[in-house]
GUVEXVEX-801503 format. One record per residue (C-alpha): x, y, z; residue in one letter; residue number from 1. Coordinates in steps of 0.05 Angstrom, whole numbers, plus 32768, in hexadecimal, padded with zeros to 4 digits. Layout:
# GUVEXVEX-801503
NODE     u     v     w  residu  num
NODE     X     Y     Z       A  NUM
...
//
This chain:
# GUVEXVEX-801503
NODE     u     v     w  residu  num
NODE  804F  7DA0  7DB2       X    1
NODE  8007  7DBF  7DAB       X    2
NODE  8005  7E08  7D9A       X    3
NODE  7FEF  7E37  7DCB       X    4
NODE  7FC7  7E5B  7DA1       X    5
NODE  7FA2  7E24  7D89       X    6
NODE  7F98  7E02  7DD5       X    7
NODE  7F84  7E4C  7DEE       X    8
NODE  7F4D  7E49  7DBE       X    9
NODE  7F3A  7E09  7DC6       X   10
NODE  7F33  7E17  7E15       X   11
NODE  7F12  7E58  7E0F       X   12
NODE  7EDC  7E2B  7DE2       X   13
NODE  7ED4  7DF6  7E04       X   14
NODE  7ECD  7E1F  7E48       X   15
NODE  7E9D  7E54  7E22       X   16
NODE  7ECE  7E8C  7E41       X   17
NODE  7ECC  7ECA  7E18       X   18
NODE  7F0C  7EF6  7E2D       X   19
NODE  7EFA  7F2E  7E52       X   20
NODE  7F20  7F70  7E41       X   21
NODE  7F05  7F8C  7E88       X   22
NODE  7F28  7F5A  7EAC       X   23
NODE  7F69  7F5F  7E7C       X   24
NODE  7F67  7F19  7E65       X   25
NODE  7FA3  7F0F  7E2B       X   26
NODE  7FBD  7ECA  7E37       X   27
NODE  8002  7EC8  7E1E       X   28
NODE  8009  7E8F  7DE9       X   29
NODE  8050  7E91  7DD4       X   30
NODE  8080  7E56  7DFD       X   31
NODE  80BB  7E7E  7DF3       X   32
NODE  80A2  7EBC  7E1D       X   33
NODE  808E  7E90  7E4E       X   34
NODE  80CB  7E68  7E5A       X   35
NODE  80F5  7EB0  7E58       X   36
NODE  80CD  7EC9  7E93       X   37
NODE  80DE  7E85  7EC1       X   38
NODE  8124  7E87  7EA3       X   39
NODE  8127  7ECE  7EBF       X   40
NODE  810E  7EC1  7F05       X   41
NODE  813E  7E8C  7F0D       X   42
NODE  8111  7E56  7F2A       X   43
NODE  8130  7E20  7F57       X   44
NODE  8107  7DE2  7F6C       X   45
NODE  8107  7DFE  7FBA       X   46
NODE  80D5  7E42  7F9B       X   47
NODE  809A  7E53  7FAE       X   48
NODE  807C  7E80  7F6F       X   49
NODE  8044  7EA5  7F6D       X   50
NODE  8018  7EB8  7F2B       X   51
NODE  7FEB  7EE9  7F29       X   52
NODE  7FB4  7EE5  7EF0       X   53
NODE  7FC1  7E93  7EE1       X   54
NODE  7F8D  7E95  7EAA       X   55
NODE  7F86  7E5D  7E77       X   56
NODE  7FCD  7E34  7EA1       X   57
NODE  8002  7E3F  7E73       X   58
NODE  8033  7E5B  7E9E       X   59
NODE  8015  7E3A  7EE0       X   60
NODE  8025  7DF2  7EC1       X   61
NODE  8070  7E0B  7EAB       X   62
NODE  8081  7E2A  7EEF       X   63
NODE  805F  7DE4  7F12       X   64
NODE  8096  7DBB  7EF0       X   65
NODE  80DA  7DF3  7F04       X   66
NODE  80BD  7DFF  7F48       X   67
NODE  80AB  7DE1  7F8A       X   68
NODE  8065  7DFC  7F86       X   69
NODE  8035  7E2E  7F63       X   70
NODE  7FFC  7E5B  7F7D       X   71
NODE  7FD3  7E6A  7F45       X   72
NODE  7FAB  7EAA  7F53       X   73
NODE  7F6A  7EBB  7F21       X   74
NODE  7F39  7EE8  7F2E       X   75
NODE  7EFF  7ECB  7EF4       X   76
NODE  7ED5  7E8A  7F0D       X   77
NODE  7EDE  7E79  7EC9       X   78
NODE  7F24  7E6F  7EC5       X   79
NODE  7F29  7E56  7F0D       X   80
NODE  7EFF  7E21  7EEF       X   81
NODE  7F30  7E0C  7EB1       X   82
NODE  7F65  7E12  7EDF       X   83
NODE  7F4E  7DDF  7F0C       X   84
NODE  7F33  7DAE  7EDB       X   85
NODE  7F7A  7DB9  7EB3       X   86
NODE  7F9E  7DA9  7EF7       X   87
NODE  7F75  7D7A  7F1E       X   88
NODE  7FA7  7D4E  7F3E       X   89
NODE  7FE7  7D72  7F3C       X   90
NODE  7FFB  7D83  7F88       X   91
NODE  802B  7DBA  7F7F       X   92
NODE  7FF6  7DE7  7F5C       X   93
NODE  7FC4  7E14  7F8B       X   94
NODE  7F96  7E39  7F6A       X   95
NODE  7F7A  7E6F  7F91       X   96
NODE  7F38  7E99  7F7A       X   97
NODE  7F32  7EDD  7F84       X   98
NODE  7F50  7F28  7F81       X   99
NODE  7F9B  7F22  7F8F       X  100
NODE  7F96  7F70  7FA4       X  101
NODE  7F62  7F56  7FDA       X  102
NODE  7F82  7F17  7FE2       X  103
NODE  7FBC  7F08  801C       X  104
NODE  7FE4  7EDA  8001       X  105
NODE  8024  7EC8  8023       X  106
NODE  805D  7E93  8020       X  107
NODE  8078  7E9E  7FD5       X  108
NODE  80BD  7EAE  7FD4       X  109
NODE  80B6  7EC7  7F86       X  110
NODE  8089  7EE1  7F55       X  111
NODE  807D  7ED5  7F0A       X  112
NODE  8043  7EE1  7EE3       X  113
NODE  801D  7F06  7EA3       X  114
NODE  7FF0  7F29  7ED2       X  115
NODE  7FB1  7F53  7EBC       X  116
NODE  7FCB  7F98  7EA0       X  117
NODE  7F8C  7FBB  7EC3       X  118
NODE  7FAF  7FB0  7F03       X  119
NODE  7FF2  7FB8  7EF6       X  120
NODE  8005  8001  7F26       X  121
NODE  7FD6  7FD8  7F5C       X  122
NODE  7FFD  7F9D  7F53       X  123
NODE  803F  7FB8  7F5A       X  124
NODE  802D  7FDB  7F90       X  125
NODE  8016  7F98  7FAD       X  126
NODE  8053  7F71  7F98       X  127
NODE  8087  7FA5  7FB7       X  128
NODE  805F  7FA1  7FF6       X  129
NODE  8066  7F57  7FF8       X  130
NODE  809E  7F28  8019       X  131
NODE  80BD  7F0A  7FD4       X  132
NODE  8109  7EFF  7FB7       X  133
NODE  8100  7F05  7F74       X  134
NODE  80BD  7F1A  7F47       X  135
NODE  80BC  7F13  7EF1       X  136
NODE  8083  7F34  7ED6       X  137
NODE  8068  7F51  7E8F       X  138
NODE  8051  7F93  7E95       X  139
NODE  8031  7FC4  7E5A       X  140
NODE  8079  7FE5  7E33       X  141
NODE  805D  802F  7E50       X  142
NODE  804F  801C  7E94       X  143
NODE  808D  7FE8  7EA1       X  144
NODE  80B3  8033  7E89       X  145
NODE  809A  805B  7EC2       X  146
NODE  80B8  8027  7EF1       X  147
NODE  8105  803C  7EE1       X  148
NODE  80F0  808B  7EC9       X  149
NODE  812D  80B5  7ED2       X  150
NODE  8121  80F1  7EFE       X  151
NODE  80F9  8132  7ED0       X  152
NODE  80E2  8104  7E99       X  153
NODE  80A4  80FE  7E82       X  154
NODE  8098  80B1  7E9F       X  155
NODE  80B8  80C6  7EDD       X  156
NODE  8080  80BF  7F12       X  157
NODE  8068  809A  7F56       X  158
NODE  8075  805A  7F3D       X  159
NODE  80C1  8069  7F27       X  160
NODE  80CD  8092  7F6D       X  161
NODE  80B2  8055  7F95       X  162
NODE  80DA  8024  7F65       X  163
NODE  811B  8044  7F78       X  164
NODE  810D  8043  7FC3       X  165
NODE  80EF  7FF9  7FC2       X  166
NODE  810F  7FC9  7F95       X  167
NODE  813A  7FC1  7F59       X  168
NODE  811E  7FBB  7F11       X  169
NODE  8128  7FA6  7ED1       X  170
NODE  8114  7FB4  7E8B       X  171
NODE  8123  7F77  7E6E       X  172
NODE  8100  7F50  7E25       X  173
NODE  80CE  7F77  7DFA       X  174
NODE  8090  7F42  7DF4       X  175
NODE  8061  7F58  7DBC       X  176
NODE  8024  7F5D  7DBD       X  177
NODE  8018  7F22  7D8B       X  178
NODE  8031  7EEF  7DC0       X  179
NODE  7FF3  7EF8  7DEA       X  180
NODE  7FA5  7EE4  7DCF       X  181
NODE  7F85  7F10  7DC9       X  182
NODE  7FB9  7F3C  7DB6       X  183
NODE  7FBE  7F7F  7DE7       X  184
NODE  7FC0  7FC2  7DCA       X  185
NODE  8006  7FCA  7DDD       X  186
NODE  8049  7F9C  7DEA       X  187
NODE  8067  7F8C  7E27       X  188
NODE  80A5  7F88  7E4C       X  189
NODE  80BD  7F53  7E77       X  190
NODE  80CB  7F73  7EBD       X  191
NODE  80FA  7F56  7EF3       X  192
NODE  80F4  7F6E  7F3D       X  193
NODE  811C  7F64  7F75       X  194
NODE  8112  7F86  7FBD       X  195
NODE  814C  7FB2  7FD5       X  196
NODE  816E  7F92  8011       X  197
NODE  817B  7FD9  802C       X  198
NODE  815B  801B  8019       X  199
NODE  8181  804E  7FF1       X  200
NODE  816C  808B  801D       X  201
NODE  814B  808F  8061       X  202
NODE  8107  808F  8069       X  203
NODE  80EF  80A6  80B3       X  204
NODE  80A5  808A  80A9       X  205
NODE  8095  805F  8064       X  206
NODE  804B  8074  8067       X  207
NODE  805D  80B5  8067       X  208
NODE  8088  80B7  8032       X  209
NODE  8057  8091  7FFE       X  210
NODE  802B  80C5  8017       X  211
NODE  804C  8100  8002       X  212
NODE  8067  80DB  7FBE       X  213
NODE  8020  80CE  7FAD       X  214
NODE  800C  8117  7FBB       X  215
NODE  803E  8139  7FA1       X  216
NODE  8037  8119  7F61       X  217
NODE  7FF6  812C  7F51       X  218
NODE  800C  8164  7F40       X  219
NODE  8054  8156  7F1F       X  220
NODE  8061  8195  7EF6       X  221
NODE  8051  81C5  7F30       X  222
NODE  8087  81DD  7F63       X  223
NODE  8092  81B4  7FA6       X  224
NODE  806C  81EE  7FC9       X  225
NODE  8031  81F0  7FB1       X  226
NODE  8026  81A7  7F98       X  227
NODE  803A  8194  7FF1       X  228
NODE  7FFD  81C6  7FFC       X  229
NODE  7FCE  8182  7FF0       X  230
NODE  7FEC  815E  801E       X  231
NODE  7FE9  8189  8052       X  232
NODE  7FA0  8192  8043       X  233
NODE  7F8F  814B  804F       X  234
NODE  7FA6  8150  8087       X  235
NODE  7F75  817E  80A9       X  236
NODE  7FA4  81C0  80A0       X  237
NODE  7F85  8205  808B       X  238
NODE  7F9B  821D  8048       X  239
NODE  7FC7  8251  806B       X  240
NODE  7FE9  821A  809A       X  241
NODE  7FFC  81EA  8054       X  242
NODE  8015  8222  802F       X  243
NODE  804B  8237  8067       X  244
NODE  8061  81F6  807D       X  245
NODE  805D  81E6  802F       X  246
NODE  808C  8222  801C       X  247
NODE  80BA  8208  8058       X  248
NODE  80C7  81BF  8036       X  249
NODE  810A  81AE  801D       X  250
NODE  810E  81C6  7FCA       X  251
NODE  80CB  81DF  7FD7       X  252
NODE  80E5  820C  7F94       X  253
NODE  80F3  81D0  7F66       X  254
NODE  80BE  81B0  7F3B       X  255
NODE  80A6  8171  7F57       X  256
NODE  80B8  813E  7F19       X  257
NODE  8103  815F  7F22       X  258
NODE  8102  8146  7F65       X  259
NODE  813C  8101  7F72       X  260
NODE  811A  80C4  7F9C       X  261
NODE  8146  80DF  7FD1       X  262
NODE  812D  8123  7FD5       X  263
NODE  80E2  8107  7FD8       X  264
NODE  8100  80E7  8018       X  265
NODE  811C  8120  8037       X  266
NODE  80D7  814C  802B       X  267
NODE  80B3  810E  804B       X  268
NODE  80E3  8111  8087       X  269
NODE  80DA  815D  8099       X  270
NODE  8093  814F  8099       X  271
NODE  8099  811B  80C6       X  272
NODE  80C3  8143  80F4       X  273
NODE  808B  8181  80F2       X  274
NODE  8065  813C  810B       X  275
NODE  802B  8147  80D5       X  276
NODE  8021  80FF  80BE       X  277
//
């Protein structure tokens, strides 16, 4: 069995593709990592499995024999072009050029991929958006720990409140950084998502509650009160106006990063009835 390593390097060569650190090309060279993360999304012959950031094939040409078929997403012309040389003639493989976070891509049913870490709040975003039963990921160690932040820490944040509301996640294997050329800075974590089947709160109006999550915590360590002042301001309201509706929010007193999932819902719901969306 040829080493990854060694057949990364050889590609990269014989393609003259430098890695671009802009683009957050590590290629992840280790089998074992690889076969963990389709082990993990349980693949069955009927799936439908999207990757995002397919770079050099390893993992496209592993998930083409476990699954039914494979749409292999790559933003660099470069790679697109390894890719289809590496793949010309096998049918279940699509490879699709472009931005994913521009892209609409529908008809997977799961996810699995090593995607670029200079996407990865964008991509999440994209992924919990998206119509999918099961999605196996490696994320950077510091960002996959904002995703399950208990409430008042320091990782809590956007990402962890929408998390809770949107799906459940898992922490799963540490993959160091060694098992990707070229190495990242920092390891990674294998993450495994699946979408809630029901919400754990009420939410009147979704866009209005990522709305006032995102505001709110830009400014995290200030009180519910002032920090719901912004929002109100975007929204066309004089500084007098925010700062008494603000001051009339549900535990307008409490600091915002000491606020539960749930109580982010209930401030976006008294906006909603006030009708300011």
């Amino acid at each position: 069995m040829v080493n990854l390593l060694y057949q990364a390097k050889q590609l990269l060569r014989r393609y003259r593709v430098f890695p671009r650190k802009r683009l957050g090309q590590n290629f992840m060279i280790e089998r074992f990592y690889l076969n963990l993360l389709i082990d993990y999304a349980e693949l069955a012959l009927e799936d439908i499995v999207l990757e995002i950031g397919a770079g050099l094939g390893f993992l496209t040409e592993l998930l083409a024999k476990r699954a039914d078929r494979v749409i292999a997403v790559e933003i660099d012309p470069r790679l697109v072009r390894v890719l289809r040389k590496r793949f010309r003639g096998m049918d279940n493989i699509e490879i699709v050029q472009g931005d994913i976070l521009k892209l609409d891509i529908q008809g997977f049913n799961k996810v699995v991929s090593t995607p670029p870490y200079s996407i990865s709040s964008h991509l999440f975003f994209w992924i919990l958006n998206s119509t999918f039963s099961l999605a196996v990921l490696t994320f950077q160690k510091e960002f996959a720990a904002r995703l399950t932040a208990p409430v008042g820490s320091d990782d809590y944040c956007r990402l962890s409140v929408m998390s809770y509301y949107k799906a459940w996640i898992e922490l799963l294997d540490e993959v160091p950084k060694e098992a990707f050329y070229p190495p990242p800075e920092v390891d990674s974590v294998i993450v495994r998502i699946k979408p809630r089947e029901t919400s754990p709160f009420k939410v009147e109006n979704e866009e209005v509650f990522q709305n006032v999550v995102r505001a709110l915590f830009t400014q995290k360590n200030k009180k519910v009160r002032n920090a719901a002042v912004l929002y109100f301001r975007e929204r066309g309201l004089d500084k007098q106006e925010a700062q008494k509706l603000a001051s009339e929010l549900p535990f307008s007193e409490k600091k915002v990063r000491d606020l539960a999932p749930e109580d982010f819902g209930e401030i976006a719901n008294e906006i909603c009835k006030k009708n300011i969306l």
